[in-house]
Every structure is written in structure tokens, then in C-alpha cells.
C-alpha positions in Angstrom: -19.2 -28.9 2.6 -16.7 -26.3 2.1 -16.6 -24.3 -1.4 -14.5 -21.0 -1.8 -16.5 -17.8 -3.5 -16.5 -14.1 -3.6 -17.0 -12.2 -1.0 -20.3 -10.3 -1.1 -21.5 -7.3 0.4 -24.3 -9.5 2.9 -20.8 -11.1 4.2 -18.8 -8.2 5.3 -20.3 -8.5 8.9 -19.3 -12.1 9.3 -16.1 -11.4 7.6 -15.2 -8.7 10.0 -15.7 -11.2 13.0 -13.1 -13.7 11.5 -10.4 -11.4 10.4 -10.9 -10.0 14.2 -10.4 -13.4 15.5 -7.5 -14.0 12.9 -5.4 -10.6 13.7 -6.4 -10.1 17.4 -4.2 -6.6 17.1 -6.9 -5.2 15.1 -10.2 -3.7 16.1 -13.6 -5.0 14.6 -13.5 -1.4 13.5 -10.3 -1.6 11.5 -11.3 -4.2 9.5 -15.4 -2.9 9.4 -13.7 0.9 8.3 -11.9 -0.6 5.8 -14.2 -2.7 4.5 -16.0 0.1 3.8 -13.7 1.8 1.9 -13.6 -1.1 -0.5 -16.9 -1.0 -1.3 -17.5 2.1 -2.8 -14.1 2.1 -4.4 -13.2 1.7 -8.4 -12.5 -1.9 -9.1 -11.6 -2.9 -12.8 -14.1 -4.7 -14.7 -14.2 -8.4 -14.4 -12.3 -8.7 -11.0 -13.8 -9.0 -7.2 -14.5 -6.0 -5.2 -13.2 -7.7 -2.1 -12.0 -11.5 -2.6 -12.8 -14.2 -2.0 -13.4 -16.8 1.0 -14.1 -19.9 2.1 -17.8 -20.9 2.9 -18.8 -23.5 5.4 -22.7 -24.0 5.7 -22.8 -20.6 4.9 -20.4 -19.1 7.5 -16.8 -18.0 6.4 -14.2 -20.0 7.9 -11.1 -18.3 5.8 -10.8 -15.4 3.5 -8.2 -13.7 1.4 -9.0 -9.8 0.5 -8.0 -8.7 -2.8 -7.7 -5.1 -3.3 -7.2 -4.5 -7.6 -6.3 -1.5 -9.1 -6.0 -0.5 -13.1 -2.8 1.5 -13.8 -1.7 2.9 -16.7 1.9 1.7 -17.9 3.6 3.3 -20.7 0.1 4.2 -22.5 -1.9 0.9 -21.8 -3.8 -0.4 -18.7 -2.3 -3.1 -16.2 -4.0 -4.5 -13.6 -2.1 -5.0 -10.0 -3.7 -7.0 -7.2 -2.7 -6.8 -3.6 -3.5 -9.7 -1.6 -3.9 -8.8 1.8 -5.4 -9.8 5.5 -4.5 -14.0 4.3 -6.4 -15.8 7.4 -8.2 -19.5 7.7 -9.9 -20.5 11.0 -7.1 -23.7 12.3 -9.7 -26.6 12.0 -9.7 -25.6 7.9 -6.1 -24.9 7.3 -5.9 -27.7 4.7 -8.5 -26.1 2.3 -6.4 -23.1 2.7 -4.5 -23.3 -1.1 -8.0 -23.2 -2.7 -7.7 -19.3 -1.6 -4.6 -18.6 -3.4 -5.4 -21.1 -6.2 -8.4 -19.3 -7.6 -7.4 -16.0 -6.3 -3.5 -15.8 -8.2 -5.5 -17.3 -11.7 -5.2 -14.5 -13.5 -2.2 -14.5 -15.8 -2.0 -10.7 -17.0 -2.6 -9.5 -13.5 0.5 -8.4 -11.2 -0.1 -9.7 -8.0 1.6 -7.9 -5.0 2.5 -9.0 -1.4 3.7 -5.5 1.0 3.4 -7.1 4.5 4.4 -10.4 4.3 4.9 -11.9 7.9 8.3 -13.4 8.3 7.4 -16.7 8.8 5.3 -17.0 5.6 8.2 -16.2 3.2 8.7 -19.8 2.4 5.5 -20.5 1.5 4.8 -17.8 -0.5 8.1 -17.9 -2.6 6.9 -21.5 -3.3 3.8 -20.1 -4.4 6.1 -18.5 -7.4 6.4 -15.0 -6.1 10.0 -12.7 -6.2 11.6 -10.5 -3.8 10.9 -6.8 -5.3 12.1 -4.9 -1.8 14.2 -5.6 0.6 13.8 -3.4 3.2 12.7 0.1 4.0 15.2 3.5 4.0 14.8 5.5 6.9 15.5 8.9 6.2 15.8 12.3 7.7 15.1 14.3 5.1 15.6 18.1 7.4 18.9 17.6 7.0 19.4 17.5 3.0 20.1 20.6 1.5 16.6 22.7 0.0 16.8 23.1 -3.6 16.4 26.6 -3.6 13.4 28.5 -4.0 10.9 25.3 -3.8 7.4 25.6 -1.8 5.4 22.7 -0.4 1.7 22.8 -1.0 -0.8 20.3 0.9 -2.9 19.3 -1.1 -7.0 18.2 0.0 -9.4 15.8 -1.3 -11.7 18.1 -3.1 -9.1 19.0 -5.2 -10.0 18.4 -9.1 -7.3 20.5 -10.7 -4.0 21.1 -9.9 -1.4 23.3 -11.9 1.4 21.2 -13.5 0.3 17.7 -12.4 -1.4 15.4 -14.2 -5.0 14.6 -14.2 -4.2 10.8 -13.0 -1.9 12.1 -10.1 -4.2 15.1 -9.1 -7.1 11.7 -8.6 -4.6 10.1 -6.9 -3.4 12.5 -4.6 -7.4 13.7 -3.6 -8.5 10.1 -3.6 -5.7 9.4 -0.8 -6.1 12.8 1.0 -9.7 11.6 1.8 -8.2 8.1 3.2 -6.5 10.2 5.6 -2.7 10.0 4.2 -0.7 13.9 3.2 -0.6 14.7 -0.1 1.8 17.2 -1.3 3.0 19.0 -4.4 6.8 20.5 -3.8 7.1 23.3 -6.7 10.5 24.1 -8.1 11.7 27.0 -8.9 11.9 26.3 -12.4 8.3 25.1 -12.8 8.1 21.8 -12.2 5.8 19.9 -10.0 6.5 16.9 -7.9 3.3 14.8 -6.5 3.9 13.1 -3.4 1.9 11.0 -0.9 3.0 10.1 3.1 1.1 8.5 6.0 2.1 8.4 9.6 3.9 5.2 10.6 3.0 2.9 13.7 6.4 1.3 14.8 7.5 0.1 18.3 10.7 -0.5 16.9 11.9 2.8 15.7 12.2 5.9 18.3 12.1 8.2 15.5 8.4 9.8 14.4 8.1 8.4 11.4 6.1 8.9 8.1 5.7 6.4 4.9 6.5 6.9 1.5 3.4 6.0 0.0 3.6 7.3 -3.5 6.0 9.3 -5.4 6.8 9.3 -9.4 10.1 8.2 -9.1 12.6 8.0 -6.1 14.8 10.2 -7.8 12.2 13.1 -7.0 11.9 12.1 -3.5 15.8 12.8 -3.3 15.2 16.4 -5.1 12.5 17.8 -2.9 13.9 15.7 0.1 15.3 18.8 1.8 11.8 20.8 1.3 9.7 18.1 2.5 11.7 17.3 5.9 11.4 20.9 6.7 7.8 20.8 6.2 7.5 17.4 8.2 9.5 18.6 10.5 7.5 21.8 11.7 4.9 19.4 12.0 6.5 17.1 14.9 8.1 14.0 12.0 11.2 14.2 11.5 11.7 10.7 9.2 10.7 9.3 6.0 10.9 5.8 5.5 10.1 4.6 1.4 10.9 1.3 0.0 14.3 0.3 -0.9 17.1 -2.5 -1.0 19.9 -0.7 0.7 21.5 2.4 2.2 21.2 5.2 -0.2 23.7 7.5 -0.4 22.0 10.5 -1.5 20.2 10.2 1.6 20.8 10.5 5.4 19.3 7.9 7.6 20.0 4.2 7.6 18.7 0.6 6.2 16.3 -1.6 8.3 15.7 -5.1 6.3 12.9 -6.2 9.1 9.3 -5.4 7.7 10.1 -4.1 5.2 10.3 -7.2 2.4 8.1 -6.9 -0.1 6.9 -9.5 -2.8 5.3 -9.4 -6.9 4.4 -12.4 -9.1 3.0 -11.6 -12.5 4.4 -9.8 -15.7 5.7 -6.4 -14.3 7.7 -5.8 -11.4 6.4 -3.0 -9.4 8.6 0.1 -8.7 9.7 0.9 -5.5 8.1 4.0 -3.3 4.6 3.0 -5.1 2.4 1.6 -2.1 -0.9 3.9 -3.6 -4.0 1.9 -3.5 -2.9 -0.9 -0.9 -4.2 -2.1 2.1 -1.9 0.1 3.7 -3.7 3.3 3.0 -7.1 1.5 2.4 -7.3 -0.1 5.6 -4.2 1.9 7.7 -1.2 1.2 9.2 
């Protein structure tokens, strides 16, 4: 008998075990940390805390993690799902669509796919979902020119008020400090505040030390404070930035990468690029 339900607290153990069996890169304590972290985080009403799996005699044989988050767009709330950590023990493979079946129901909900293994592309652009990103833009930011007279302030996870930002973005950027990522404000001179959000990248493939773009408001203020921000970084031993993006951009120096970098949405809003807040990739780590 196999049926497909929520993942409960009482499973996290079990479900541990198979995603360590599934992703044999990953620790037990990767997936147990992170777990963790998703259950004592906000999840909007009405949605699953982690996802869902499939149960066989009471032992779960696949699973799919869900990680929902409530935004507000434009003045109202939208709800963005990142499905994450897709594995199904081999002997069960063909009850694998009952995962993405009742886990993609929701019409209204934006569901998002950041680390899509090549090989599964196929598959999940039958599944109905669009290419949002193409690849990642690997930038060395020391070498733009510093708007003049702007400061870089870290920013920790106690903090509750923050001069300039927004009460949403102040949340964000504590909430994220305390998952281990840098938040930052970079101050212009003429008064304005820029949030952003990094994390140190793990990469075989690129020499350079690296950190992500996890969050910024737009790209265009990533570019602005570019020049403050790599000589910040770069004091501290990283001298890239890689954010989301689907070319070279010429405001920039660095260069396009397309591998790992793909990223996929399916539902009524497309996601913005240089917004990975929320996702597995903070959540769990790189």
C-alpha cells in the first residue's frame, strides 16, 4: 500500500535517512539542520510546513520538501513555493508523479525550481514549468567605481529597526543573518538605503572565492553599490559576486556561466531575478 501525505514532525527522523541515502553528498546533518530550520519557521496558512511524501507501511520511500513563503506584491500577498530535495527510493519510482501532482495543485501559488539538475530539465518543462534564469553573472565587483561617499553597514540578526529600510526588509535581512548568510545596508550619500543579502558559495568549478546574491531590491541597486560592496568583500578574502541573470551584463565586470545556474517558475508571477530569500538555499545551505 503506498499513499502520498504530509510530512509530519514524528517523520523528520526517517525522512533525514532517505534524503541521505538519495543525495549521498550530504550529511545526515545537513538535511537534520535544515529540517530544523523549517520547523519553527513562518509558513502561510493553509499550506505544509515541510511537504509531502510517499508512505509505505508507514516508512517514507520518497519525498518532495516544499518550502512556502507569503510575499507581498504591489500591496497584496502572493504565495511562492520552492520545491526542493525531489527524491524517490528506485523500487517506487513509478508512484513518483503522485509527489508533484498533489504538491503543484495549487493554482494561485508560484511555484519555483533554483537547482534543477541538468538531466531533469525535460521532465520538469513537461511538467509545465518556464525558464526564468539562465545562468549566473560572476562579478568582481572591487573593480567598479565607488559611488562616492557610501558606507557598508553589516547588519545582525537581533536587529528590529533599521534607519531607511523597510520593516519587511529589516525581517528579512535579521531573519537571514541568523541562517548564517551577510546582510548589509550600503548608505548613499544622499540618504538612501540599499538592503542586501550574500552567502558564501561552494563551487569546484570556479577558482575565484565566491559569494551569492541572495537578495537585493532590484539588480539595478546591486550595480550602484557594486563598487562599495566588492571593497567590503574584498577586505574580507571574496573577491566575486555571482546573482542570477541571462547574460553578460555590461555594467558589470566578470563573465556569464549558463551551467548551474538555470532556474525554473510555473504559476501566475514570474519571479525576479537576484531574489533567492527564503529558499532552500539559505534554509538548508549551499
Amino acid at each position: 500500500m503506498i499513499r502520498c501525505r504530509e510530512i509530519g514532525v514524528a517523520d523528520l527522523d526517517a525522512i533525514a535517512d532517505l534524503l541521505t541515502r538519495g543525495f549521498g553528498w550530504r550529511s545526515r546533518d545537513y538535511w537534520m539542520d535544515g529540517l530544523r530550520r523549517l520547523s519553527v519557521r513562518e509558513v502561510p496558512e493553509g499550506f505544509p510546513r515541510f511537504g509531502y511524501m510517499l508512505d509505505h507501511e508507514g516508512t517514507p520511500v520518497g519525498a518532495l520538501q516544499l518550502i512556502y513563503t507569503a510575499r507581498d506584491e504591489g500591496g497584496r500577498t502572493a504565495i511562492r513555493c520552492n520545491l526542493s530535495s525531489w527524491y524517490v527510493e528506485p523500487a517506487f519510482r513509478n508512484y513518483a508523479p503522485m509527489l508533484t501532482k498533489i504538491a503543484q495543485r495549487h493554482e494561485q501559488v508560484t511555484y519555483v525550481n533554483i537547482s534543477p539538475a541538468h538531466w531533469t530539465w525535460p521532465t520538469i518543462e513537461a511538467q509545465g514549468f518556464r525558464t526564468y534564469c539562465g545562468g549566473s553573472f560572476f562579478s568582481i565587483p572591487a573593480l567598479a567605481r565607488p559611488a562616492k561617499g557610501m558606507r557598508v553597514e553589516v547588519v545582525q540578526q537581533d536587529a528590529r529597526a533599521i534607519d531607511g529600510v523597510s520593516e519587511a526588509d529589516v525581517a528579512l535581512l535579521a531573519r537571514h543573518a541568523a541562517y548564517g548568510c551577510l546582510s548589509l545596508v550600503c548608505r548613499a550619500a544622499d540618504g538612501r538605503s540599499f538592503p542586501f543579502v550574500l552567502q558564501p558559495m561552494r563551487s569546484r568549478r570556479i577558482v575565484l572565492r565566491a559569494m551569492q546574491l541572495i537578495y537585493c531590491a532590484d539588480v539595478a541597486d546591486y550595480v550602484a553599490c557594486a563598487g562599495a560592496i566588492g571593497r567590503f568583500l574584498l577586505w574580507r578574502g571574496w573577491s566575486a559576486v555571482a546573482l542570477d541573470a541571462n547574460g553578460r551584463m555590461k555594467d558589470l565586470v566578470g563573465f556569464y556561466r549558463q551551467r548551474g545556474g538555470r532556474k525554473y517558475f510555473k504559476g501566475p508571477q514570474c519571479p525576479r531575478l537576484a531574489d533567492l530569500s527564503d529558499s532552500e538555499l539559505v534554509i538548508y545551505g549551499p
